[in-house]
Every structure is written in structure tokens, then in C-alpha cells.
C-alpha positions as CSV (number, residue, x, y, z in Angstrom):
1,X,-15.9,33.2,2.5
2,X,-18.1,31.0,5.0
3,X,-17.0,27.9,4.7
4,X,-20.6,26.1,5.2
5,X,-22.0,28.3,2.8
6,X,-21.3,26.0,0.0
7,X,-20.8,22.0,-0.6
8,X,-17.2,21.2,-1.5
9,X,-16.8,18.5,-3.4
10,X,-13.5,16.5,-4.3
11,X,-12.3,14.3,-6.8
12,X,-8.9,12.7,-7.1
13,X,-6.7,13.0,-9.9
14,X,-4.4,9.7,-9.5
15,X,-0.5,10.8,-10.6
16,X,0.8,8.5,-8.1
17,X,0.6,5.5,-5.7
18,X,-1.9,6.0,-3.2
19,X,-3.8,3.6,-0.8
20,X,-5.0,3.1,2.2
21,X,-1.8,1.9,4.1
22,X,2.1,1.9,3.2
23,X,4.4,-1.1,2.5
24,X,6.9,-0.6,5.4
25,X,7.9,2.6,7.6
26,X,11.3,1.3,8.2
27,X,14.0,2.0,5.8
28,X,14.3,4.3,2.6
29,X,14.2,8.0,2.6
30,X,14.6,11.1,0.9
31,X,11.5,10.5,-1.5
32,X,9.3,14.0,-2.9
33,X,5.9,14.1,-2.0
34,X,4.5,16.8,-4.8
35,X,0.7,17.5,-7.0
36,X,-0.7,20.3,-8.8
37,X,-4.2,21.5,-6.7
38,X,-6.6,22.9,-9.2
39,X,-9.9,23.8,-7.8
40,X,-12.9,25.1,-10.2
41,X,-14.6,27.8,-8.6
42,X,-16.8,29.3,-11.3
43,X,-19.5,28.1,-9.5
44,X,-18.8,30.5,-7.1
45,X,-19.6,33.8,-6.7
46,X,-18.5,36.8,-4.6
47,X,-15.3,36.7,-2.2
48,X,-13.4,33.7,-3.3
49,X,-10.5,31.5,-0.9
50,X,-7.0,33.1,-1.6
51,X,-5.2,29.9,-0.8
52,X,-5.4,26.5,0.9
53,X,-3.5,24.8,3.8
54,X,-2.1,21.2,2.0
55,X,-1.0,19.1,5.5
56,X,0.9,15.9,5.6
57,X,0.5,14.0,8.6
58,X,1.7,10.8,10.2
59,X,0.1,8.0,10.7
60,X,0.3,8.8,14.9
61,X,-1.8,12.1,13.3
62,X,1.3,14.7,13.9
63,X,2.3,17.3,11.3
64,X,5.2,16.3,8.8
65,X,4.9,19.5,7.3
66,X,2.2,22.1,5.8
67,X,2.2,24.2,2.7
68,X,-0.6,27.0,1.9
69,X,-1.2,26.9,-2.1
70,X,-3.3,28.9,-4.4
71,X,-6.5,27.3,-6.1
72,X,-4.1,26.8,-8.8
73,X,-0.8,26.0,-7.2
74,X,1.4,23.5,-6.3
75,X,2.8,21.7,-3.1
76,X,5.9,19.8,-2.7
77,X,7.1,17.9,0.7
78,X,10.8,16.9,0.2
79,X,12.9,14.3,2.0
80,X,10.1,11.8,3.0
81,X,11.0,8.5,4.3
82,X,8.9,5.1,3.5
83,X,5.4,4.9,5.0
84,X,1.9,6.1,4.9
85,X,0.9,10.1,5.6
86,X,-2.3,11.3,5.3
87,X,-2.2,14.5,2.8
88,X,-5.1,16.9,4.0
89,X,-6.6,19.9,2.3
90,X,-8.2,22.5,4.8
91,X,-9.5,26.1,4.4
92,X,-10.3,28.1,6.9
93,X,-9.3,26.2,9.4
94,X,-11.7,23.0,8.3
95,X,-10.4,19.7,6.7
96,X,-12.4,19.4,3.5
97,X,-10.6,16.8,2.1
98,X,-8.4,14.2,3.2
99,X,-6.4,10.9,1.1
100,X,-3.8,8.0,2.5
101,X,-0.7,7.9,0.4
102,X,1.6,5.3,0.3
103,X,5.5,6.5,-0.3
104,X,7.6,2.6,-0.7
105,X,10.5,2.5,-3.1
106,X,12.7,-0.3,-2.0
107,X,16.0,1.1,-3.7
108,X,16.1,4.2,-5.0
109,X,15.0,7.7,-4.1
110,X,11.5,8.5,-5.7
111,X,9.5,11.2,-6.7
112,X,5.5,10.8,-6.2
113,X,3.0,12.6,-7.6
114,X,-0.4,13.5,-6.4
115,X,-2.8,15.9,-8.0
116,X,-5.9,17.8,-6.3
117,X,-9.1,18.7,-8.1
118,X,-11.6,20.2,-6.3
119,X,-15.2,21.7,-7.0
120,X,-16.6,24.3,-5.4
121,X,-20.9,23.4,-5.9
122,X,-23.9,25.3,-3.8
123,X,-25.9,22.7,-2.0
124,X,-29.1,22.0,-3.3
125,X,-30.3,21.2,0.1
126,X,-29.8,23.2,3.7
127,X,-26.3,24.1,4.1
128,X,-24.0,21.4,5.0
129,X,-20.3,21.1,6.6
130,X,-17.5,20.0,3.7
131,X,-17.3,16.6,3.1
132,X,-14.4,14.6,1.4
133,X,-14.8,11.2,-0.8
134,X,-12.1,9.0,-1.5
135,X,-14.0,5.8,-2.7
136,X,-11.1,3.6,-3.3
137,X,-9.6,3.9,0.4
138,X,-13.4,3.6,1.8
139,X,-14.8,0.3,3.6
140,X,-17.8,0.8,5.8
141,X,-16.9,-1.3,9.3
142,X,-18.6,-1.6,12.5
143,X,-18.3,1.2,15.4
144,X,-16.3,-1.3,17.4
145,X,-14.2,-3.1,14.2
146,X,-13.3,0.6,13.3
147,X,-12.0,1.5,17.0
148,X,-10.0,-1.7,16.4
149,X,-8.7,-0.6,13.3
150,X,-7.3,2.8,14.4
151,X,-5.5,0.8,17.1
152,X,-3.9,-1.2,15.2
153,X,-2.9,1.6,12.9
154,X,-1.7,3.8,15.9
155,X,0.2,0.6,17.5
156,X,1.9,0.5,14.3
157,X,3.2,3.8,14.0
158,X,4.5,3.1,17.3
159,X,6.4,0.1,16.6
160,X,4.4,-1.8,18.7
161,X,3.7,-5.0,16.4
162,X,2.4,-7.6,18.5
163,X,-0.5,-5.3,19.7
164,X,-1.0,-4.2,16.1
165,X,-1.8,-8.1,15.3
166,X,-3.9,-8.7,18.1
167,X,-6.3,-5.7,17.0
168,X,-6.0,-6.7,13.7
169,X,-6.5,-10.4,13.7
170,X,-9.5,-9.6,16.3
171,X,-11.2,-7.6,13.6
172,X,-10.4,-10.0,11.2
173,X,-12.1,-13.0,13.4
174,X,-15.2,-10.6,13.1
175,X,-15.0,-9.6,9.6
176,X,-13.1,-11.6,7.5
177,X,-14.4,-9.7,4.7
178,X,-13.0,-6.4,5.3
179,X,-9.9,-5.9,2.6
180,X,-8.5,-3.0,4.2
181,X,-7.7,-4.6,7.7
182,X,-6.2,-8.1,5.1
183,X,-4.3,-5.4,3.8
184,X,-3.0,-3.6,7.1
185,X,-2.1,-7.2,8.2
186,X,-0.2,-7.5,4.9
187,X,1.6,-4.4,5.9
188,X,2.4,-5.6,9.6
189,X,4.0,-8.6,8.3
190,X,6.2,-6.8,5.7
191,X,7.9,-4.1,8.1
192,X,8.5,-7.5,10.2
193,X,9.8,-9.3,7.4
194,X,7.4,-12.3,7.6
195,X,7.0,-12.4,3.5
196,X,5.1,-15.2,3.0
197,X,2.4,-14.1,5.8
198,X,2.3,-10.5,4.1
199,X,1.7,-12.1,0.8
200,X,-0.8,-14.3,1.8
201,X,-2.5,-11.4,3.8
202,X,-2.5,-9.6,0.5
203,X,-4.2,-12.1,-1.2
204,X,-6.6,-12.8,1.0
205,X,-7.0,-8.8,0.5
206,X,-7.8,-9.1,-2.9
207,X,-9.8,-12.5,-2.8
208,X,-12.4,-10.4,-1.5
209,X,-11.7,-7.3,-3.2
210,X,-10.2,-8.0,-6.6
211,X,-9.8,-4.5,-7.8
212,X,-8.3,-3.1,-4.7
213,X,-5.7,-1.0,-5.8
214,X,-3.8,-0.9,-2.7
215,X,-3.5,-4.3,-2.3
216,X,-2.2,-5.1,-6.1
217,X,0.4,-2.6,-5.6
218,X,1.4,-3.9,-2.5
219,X,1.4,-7.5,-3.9
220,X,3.1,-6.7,-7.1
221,X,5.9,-4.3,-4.9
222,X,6.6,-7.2,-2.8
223,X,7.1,-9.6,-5.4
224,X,9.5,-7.2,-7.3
225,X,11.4,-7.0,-4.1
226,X,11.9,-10.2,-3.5
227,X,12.8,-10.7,-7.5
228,X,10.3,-12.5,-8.5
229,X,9.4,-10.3,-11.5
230,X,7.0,-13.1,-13.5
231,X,4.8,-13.4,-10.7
232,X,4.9,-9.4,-9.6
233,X,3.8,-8.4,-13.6
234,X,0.3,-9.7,-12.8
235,X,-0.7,-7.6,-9.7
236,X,1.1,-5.0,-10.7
237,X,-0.9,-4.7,-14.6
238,X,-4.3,-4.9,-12.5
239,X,-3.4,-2.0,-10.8
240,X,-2.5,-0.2,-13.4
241,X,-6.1,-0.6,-15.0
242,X,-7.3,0.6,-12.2
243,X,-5.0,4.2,-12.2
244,X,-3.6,4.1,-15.6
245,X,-2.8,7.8,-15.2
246,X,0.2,6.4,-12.0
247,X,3.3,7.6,-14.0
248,X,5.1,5.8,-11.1
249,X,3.0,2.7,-11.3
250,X,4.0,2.4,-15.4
251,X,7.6,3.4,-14.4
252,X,7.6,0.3,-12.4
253,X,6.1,-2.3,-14.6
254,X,9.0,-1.3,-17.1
255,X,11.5,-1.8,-14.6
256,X,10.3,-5.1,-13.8
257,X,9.7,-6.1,-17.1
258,X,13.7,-5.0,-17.9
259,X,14.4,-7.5,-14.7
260,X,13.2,-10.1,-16.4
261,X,14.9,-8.9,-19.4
262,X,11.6,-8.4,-21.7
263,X,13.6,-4.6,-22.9
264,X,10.5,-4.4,-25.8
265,X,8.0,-4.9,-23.2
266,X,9.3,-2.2,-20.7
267,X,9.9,0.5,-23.3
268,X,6.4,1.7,-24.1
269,X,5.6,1.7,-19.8
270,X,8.9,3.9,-19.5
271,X,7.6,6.4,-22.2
272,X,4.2,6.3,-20.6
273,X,5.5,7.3,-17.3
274,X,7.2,10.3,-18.9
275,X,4.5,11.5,-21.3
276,X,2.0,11.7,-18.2
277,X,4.9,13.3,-15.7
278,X,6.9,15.0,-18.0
279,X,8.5,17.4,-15.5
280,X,9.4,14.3,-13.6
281,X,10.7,10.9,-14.1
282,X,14.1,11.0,-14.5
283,X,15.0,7.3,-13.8
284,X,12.7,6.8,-17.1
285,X,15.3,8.4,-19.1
286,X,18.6,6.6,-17.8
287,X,16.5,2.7,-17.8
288,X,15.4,3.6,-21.6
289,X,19.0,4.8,-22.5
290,X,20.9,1.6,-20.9
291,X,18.0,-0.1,-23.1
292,X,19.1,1.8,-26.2
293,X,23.3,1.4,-25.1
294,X,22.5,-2.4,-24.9
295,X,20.9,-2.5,-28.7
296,X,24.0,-0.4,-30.1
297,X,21.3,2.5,-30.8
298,X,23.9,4.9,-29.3
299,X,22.6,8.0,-30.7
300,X,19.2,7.4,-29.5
301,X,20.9,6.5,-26.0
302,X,22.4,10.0,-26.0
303,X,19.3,11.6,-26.4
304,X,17.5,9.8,-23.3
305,X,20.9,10.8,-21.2
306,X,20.0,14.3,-22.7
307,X,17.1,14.5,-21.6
308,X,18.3,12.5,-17.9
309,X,20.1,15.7,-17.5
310,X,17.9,18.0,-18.1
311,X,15.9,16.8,-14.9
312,X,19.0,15.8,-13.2
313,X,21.7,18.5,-13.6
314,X,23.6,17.4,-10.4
315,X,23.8,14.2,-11.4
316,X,27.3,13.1,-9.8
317,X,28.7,11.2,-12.9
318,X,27.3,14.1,-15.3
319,X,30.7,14.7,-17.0
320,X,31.1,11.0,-17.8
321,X,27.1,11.2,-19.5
322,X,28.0,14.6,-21.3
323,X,31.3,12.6,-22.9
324,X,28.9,9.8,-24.4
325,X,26.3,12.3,-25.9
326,X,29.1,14.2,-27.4
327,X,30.6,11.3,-28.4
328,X,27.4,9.8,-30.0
329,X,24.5,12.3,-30.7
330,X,23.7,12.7,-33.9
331,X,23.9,16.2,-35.4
């Protein structure tokens, strides 16, 4: 098939985290990077693509891995440490889609989810080259601002911090109103540890852009780190009206909401993050059995360790889990 011969369009199906820029690159590891990529091609007619190339780059733009899929397959990257990748659809040897995702849990090993939809459409004008959209990770800057930008985001990668605030902060000086850059400047402080600057970065990020999802996720993360669950609630149940389908993103609010010891609150975000990644989500399971454990509601406490096992079968204390549902299922 001729690549130019039709339009590709591309929407996102949200399943997970994603943004313009990560939380911090240092620390953590061992997360799974996976999605389902459905594209609809009965618009199309004659030879159809056998399979696409999924690509997962660094933020320094090398390959982390690469995975060919069918138009109805799925890709997995395993053992990814904290930090921003750029996931990148190509076929034929042409990028026709490309989104930022953010991979940041601060203690435990996570899965993320990602889906792919694409659209195969004939132009309706002369044939044009495939073009990707991602409108939440989109902000329109200067020639120059955006050289700036990509500096800063390269001296990041590279560990090079002091030149990554000088490119940002110049930008900034220029446009104070671009979100994206308060949001990279968030991120600079965070791997550096400057928390209050990183917070106040990210709310200058949303000042301007109140529905930015990256930077209410970012906001909302921090705060959870730093235990502060009252104030992290808020951010983080913006975002999630901005990407209620973010099985991690519910996961999380019911963690925090078991922090601050609110159990009734978290329940129905914990059974939302499994009903939209049922495959996944094992950590769902084990939080809303420790819930039931607490309440005496043993038996319903073996079934969530039930079905914890299921998705964890290597689960080093397994035998000890396998005792209480013997011990307490109902039969």
C-alpha cells in the first residue's frame, strides 16, 4: 500500500497516564509499557498494511525498544524505568502517529496502559503525507520559543539541569503563557528535588491551563508523594474528568483516599480501575482485600486475594494468601 495514497487519522484511546513530560527520570524501574492498537480500515480498499512498527523512544530521541503489531494486536515494552518516552506508530517506514507518555510510580512497580485507535480515511483533497494529532500534548509556540524548548528537553535527558533552566526560564521570560514549558520547569525541579519550586511551577501550569491533564497529574503525584493526601485529591479528581477511562489514574485516587483513611471513598476508584483494565490491576485487588481484612469481611477479603492471584501467580508470599482464602472463602 502507498502510504500517501490515503489520510491517516488518529485518535487516542486514554487507558493510562500520558502527557507531555514525566515526573522524574531518576529512580524507579521495572514498570510495563502495554495497549491494544486497533485500526479501522474498512475504509480501505485493495492491499491492506499487514502490520505496524510501535517505537518507544527516549527523550534524547534513541530507540528503547520496537515491536511490529497487527491492525489488531497488541504491544508490550517490559522493564521501563521512570520518565517520559515518546511511543511512535510508523508504517512503511513513515511516523504517522506519535504521543508523550509519562511512566512515574514513586513506590511500586506499575503496569500502564495505552490503547491505539487509528482510521484509515481517503483525502478529500490532493493527497497528503500522514499526519498525527494529539490535542492534549499540543501548544502552538514560536520558531525560536520551540528551539528553546527542545533544548531544554534534550539538556534534560542529559542530566544537564542548569542549562535545562536557562532554556526554560528564557522561554518563560517570553511566554509566560505557555503551560507546557511551566510544566517542564515543574519537572526540572522535581528530579532535583526542589518541591516547592516544582509545585509552584505546576500551578503556574495550570493557572493558565486549568484542564491540563499533565499538569493535574503531576500536581496531584507530587502531593501524594510527599503525603499530603487532602491536598493531592483535588488535582488528582480534575484529572480524572478529563481521562476517566485512566484505570491507573482511578487506581490512584483510591490509594490516596485509603492514605487518608477514607476506605468507603477509595473502594468504588479501586473497582473502577479493574472493571476498565480487567486483565490488569493487580495492586486493586490486594488494597480492596486489606480494606475488606480491616472490616472483618474475611470472606469477601479472600475473594479479592483470589482474584490477586490470578494476575499474580508468582507472588512471593502466595502460600501465606492461598492459607487465608482456604481459611476463609465461603463455599
Amino acid at each position: 500500500m502507498n502510504s500517501g495514497s490515503l489520510l491517516l487519522l488518529v485518535m487516542i484511546l486514554i487507558g493510562g497516564p500520558v502527557c507531555g513530560r514525566c515526573l522524574a527520570q531518576a529512580g524507579g524501574g521495572g514498570h510495563i509499557l502495554y495497549g491494544d492498537v486497533t485500526v479501522d480500515e474498512s475504509r480501505v480498499t485493495g492491499v491492506k498494511p499487514i502490520s505496524y512498527d510501535i517505537i518507544l523512544y527516549s527523550l534524547g530521541g534513541q530507540i528503547v525498544n520496537r515491536q511490529k503489531v497487527s491492525s489488531t494486536g497488541r504491544y508490550r515494552f517490559m522493564n521501563l524505568n521512570n520518565g517520559q518516552y515518546d511511543l511512535v506508530v510508523e508504517l512503511e517506514n513513515t511516523e504517522i502517529a506519535r504521543m508523550r507518555v509519562d511512566i512515574m510510580s514513586p513506590t511500586i512497580k506499575t503496569d500502564y496502559r495505552q490503547d491505539i485507535s487509528l482510521e484509515w480515511r481517503a483525502p478529500t483533497t490532493a493527497p497528503a503525507k500522514p499526519a498525527s494529532i494529539s490535542v492534549a500534548d499540543y501548544y502552538k509556540r514560536s520558531s525560536a520559543n520551540q528551539k528553546l524548548f527542545e533544548k531544554a528537553q534534550s539538556a534534560t535527558d542529559k542530566k544537564k539541569y542548569t542549562e535545562a533552566d536557562t532554556f526554560l526560564k528564557q522561554l518563560l521570560a517570553d511566554d509566560p503563557n505557555d503551560f507546557q514549558a511551566w510544566t517542564e520547569l515543574g519537572t526540572l525541579n522535581l528530579i532535583q528535588q526542589n518541591l516547592s519550586e516544582a509545585e509552584k511551577a505546576y500551578l503556574r501550569a495550570i493557572e493558565v491551563r486549568p484542564k491540563f491533564f499533565l499538569a493535574l497529574l503531576a500536581l496531584g503525584k507530587l502531593r501524594a508523594a510527599q503525603k499530603k493526601y487532602e491536598e493531592a485529591i483535588s488535582p488528582l479528581i480534575l484529572a480524572l474528568e478529563i481521562q476517566p477511562t485512566s484505570a491507573s489514574l482511578n487506581f490512584l485516587i483510591g490509594e490516596t483516599y485509603l492514605q487518608l483513611k477514607k476506605g468507603s471513598k477509595a473502594v468504588g476508584y479501586l473497582y473502577e480501575a479493574i472493571k476498565l483494565d480487567p486483565t490488569g490491576m493487580p495492586e486493586a485487588h490486594l488494597r480492596l482485600a486489606a480494606l475488606y481484612h480491616g472490616a472483618g469481611l474475611k470472606d469477601k477479603a479472600a475473594m479479592e486475594f483470589e482474584e490477586f492471584l490470578k494476575k499474580k501467580p508468582d507472588y512471593p508470599d502466595r502460600k501465606k494468601l492461598e492459607q487465608y482464602i482456604a481459611q476463609n472463602k465461603k463455599r
